[in-house]
C-alpha positions in Angstrom: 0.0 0.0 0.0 1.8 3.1 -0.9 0.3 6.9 -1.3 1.6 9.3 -4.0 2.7 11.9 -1.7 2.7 15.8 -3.6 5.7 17.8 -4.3 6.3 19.2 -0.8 4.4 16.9 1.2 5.3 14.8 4.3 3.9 12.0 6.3 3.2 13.4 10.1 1.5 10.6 11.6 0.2 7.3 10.3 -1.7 4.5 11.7 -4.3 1.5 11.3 -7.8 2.0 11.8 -11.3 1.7 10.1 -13.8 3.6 8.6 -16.9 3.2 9.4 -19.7 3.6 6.3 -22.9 2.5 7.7 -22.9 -0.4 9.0 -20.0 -1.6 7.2 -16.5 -1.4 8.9 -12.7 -0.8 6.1 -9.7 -1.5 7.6 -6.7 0.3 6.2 -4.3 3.1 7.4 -5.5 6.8 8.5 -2.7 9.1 7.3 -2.1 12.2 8.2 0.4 14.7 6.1 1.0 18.2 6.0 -1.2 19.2 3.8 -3.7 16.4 3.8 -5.9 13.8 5.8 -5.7 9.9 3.6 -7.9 6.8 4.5 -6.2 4.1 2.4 -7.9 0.6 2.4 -5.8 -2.4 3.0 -7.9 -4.8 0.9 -8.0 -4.0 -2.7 -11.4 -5.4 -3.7 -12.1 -2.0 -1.5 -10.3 0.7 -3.1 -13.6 2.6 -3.7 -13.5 4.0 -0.1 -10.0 5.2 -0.3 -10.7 9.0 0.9 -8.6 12.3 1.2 -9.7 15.3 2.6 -8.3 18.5 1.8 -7.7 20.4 5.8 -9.7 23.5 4.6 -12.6 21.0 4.1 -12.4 20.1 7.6 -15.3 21.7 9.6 -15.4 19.9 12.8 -13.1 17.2 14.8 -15.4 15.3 17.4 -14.1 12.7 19.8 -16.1 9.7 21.1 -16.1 6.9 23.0 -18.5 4.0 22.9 -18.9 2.5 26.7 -16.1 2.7 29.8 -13.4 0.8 28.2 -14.1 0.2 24.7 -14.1 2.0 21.7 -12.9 5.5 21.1 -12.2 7.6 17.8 -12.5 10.5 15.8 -15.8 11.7 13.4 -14.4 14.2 10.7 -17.4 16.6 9.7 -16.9 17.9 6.7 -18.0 21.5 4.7 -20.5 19.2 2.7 -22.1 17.8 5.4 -20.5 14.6 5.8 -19.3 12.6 8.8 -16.7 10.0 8.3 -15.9 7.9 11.7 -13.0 6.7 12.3 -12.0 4.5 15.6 -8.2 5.2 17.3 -6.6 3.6 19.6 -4.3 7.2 19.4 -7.1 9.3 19.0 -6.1 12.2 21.0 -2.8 12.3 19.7 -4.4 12.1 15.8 -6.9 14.7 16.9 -4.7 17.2 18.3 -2.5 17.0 15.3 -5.7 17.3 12.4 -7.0 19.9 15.0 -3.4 22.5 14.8 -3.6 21.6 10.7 -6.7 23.5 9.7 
């Protein structure tokens, strides 16, 4: 799995996760560059919900937490309305960061 970086652009933080799309779960990498946010899917028969998101289409970062000791991630609310979830075992550390980059 590799990412065509642009001229200028560096990796800051990487790590696996999933997004969530209904009730369906992706597993792939959450990377986060200077100029960028990636989901890449590991599998390729899912390719279709590889996702970038430009920073200045960031609106919101919301944490969560499902239950005492289990799940917690990030939702990613974006200018067109969309909310793209995305469970972390480093959330806060991924949040921070997206939070200082737009």
């Amino acid at each position: 799995m590799t990412v065509k970086l642009n001229p200028n652009e560096v990796v800051l933080k990487a790590g696996d996760t999933n997004q969530v799309v209904g009730d369906k779960t992706i597993e792939g990498k959450l990377i986060v560059t200077n100029q960028r946010l990636y989901f890449k899917t590991i599998k390729e028969e899912c390719e279709k919900f590889n996702l970038e998101i430009l920073f200045e289409n960031i609106l919101e970062i919301i944490y969560y937490s499902r239950g005492l000791f289990s799940i917690k991630g990030l939702n990613v609310v974006t200018r067109d309305g969309r909310t793209i979830s995305f469970p972390l075992k480093k959330r806060d550390e991924f949040g921070q960061l997206i939070n200082k980059m737009y």
